[in-house]
N, C-alpha and C positions, 0 to 999 in steps of 0.2 A: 432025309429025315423030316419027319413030320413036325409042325408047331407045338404040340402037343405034350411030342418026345422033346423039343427043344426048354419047351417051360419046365417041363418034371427037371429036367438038368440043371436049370439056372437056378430053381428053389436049394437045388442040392447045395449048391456052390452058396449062395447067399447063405444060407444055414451054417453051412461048413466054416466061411469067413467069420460070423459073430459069435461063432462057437469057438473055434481057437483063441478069438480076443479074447473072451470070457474067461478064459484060465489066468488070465494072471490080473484079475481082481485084488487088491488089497483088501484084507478081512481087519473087521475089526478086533481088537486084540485084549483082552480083560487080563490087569493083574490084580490080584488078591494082595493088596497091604494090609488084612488085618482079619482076621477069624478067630470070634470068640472063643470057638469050641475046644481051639488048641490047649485053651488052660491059663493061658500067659497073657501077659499083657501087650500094646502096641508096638511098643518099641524091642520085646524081647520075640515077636512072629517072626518065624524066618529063619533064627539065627543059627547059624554064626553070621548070616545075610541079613541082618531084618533091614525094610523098610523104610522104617521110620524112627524118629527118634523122642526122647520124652522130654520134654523143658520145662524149671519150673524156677521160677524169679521170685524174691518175696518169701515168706513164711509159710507157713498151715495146708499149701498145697499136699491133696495124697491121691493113688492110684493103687487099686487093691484090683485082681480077677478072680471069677468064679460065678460060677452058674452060667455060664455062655457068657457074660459080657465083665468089660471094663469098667469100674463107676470110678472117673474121675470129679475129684470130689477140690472146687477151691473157693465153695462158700464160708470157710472159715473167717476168709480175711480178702477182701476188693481190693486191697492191695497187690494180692499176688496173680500172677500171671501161671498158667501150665497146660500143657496139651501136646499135642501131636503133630510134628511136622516131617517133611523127607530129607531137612540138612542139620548138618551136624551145626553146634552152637559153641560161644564163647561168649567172654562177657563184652566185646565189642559188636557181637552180633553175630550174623547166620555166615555160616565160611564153605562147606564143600557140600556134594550132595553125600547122602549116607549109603547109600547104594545106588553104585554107579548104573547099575540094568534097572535104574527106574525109569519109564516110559519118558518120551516127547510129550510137552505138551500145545501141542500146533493147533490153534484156533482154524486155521483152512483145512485142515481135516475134521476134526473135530475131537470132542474128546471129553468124555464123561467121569465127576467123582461121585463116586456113589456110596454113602454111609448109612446107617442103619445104628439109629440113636434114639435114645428117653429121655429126656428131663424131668429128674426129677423134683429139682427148687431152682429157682434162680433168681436173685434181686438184682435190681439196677440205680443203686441208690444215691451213688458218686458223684462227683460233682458232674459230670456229663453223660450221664445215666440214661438222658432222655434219647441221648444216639448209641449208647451201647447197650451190648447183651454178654452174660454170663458164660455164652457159648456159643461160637461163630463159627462159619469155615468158610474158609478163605483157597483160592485158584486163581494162579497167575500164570500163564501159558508162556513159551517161548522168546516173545518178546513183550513180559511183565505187563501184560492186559491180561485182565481177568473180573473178578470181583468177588465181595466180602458179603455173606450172608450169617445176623444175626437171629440167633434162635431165642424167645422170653418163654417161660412159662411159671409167673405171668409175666404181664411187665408190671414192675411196684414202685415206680418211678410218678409215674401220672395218676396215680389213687387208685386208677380204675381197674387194676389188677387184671387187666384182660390179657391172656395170652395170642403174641402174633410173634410175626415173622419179619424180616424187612433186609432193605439191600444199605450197603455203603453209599454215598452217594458219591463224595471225591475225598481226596488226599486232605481234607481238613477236620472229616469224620464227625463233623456236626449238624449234618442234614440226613432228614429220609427223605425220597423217592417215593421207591416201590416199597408199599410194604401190606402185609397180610393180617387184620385182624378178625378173620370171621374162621380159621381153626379149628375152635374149637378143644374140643380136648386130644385133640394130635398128634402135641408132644408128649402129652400124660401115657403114652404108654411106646412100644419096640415098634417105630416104622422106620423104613427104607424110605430118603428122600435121594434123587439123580439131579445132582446138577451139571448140565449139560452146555458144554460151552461150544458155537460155531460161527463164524465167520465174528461178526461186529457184535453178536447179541447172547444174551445167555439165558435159560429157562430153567428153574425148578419144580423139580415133580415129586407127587409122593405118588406112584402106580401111574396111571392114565391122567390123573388130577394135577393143571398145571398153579402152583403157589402163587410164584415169581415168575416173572419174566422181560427184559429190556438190554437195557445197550451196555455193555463191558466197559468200566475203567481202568483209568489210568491213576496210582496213589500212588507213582513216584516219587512224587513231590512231600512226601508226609515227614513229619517233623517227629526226630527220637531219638535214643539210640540205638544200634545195632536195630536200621532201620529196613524188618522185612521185606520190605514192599518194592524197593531194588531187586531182590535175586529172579531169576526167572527160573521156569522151571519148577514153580513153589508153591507146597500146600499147606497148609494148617489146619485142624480142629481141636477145638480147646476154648479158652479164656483168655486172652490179648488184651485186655486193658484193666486199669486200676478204679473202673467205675461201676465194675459188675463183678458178680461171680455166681457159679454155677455147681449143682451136684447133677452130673451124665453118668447114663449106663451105654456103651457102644459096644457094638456087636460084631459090627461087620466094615471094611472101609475098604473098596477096592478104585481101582483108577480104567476106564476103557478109554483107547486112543482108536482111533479112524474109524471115528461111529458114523459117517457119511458115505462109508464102505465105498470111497473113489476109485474107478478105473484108472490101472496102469496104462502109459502111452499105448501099447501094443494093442489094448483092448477098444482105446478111440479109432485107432487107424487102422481096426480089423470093423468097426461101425461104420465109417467111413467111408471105406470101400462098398459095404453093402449096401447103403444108401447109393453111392455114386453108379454100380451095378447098375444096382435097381430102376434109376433114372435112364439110364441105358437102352435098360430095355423093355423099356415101357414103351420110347421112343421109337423103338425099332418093330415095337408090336403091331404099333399103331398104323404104320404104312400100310401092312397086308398081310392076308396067309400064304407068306411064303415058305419056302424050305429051307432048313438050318445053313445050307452050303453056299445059299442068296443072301442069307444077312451077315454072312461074313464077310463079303465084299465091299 
């Protein structure tokens, strides 16, 4: 057999090995927790399964649907807390998950919440006002690293009424980091923002435009009752503090897990081999034009 005929065959095999790996790829995997169009509200999507559940502490909180979206509405009163989270509650705090087929949320995979929200008012006018917002949302993955993203529009706290964005910074919830004042009119109307969480770090995006982006906390340590920021596996959007409050319109809230779309072991040790192959016979090319039945010896 000629070298020629020997190479056509080796490509074959080399192809064939990273092609059988390739089948068992992990894909990433999108659930839908929330669609306005259904008519209902968050915690009523799904059911007799939903999702998610609707909490609300305090007074004057309301949640009305229609038109595609949610508006929860808990500018009545900064005292009251309400929103959307995936565990059931009590007045000691957050207890089981609400639907047991809700995703993993594995930071070395990765793993995207993605909502689709308006602000339509929100002050922050509390006594610690200058670190909170009306309306957050908050991801905490598997082993309760995550992090809390507040939405202003504006903020009314510092005079200057300017609408941003910004990150938690730790479990003491009185500092900013990262945070975004150049928006714009953003939240003034229906955008989709992905936050996206992988390895150590986390980014938010509204389309290709990234907002945010930095290193994931730890707010285990936070001081309260029926203290979130313990559970793992844990989402929220809503209004969590007694220093802001917020009127939202939400559209859409879904959750994607293995957004890093990582190979199954079978599929490294089908690369593996094709690399090692490949080294092979490069090494063995390289001696001479010999014939297939000589470089098997």
């Amino acid at each position: 057999m000629q070298l020629k005929s020997w190479v056509a065959i080796a490509g074959i095999i080399v192809s064939s090995i990273v092609g059988v790996g390739s089948v068992d790829r992990v894909n990433a995997v999108t659930t839908v927790l929330y669609d306005g169009a259904s008519g209902v509200t968050p915690n009523l999507f799904n059911a007799p399964n939903p999702y998610l559940n609707f909490i609300s502490l305090g007074s004057g909180a309301s949640q009305s649907a229609g038109g595609g979206v949610t508006t929860l509405n808990t500018n009545t009163s900064e005292f009251t807390y309400a929103g959307y989270t995936n565990y059931n509650n009590n007045l000691t705090g957050f207890t089981t998950i609400v639907n047991p087929q809700f995703p993993t949320l594995d930071r070395n995979t990765g793993y995207t919440l993605s909502f689709t929200v308006k602000v339509n008012s929100q002050t922050n006018n509390g006594t610690n006002g200058d670190f909170r917002a009306g309306f957050s949302a908050l991801v905490l993955g598997n082993d309760n690293r995550g992090i809390e993203i507040g939405f202003r529009n504006p903020n009314t706290k510092d005079g200057s009424n300017i609408p941003d964005i910004f990150a938690q910074n730790d479990a003491s919830f009185n500092s900013i980091v990262e945070r975004n004042t150049t928006i714009g009119t953003l939240l003034s109307s229906l955008n989709t923002y992905d936050l996206t969480v992988f390895g150590d770090t986390y980014t938010l995006k509204n389309g290709s435009n990234t907002l945010l982006a930095g290193a994931l906390r730890n707010y285990t340590a936070a001081v309260g009752v029926g203290n979130s920021y313990t559970n793992p596996n844990f989402i929220f959007l809503g209004d969590n503090t007694t220093s802001a409050g917020a009127s939202v319109d939400i559209s859409r809230i879904a959750i994607t897990t293995n957004t890093t779309n990582v190979p199954e072991p079978s599929n490294l040790i089908g690369i593996g081999l094709a690399i090692g192959f490949g080294i092979k016979l490069k090494a063995r090319l390289s001696k001479s034009n010999r014939e297939f039945t000589k470089l098997l010896k």
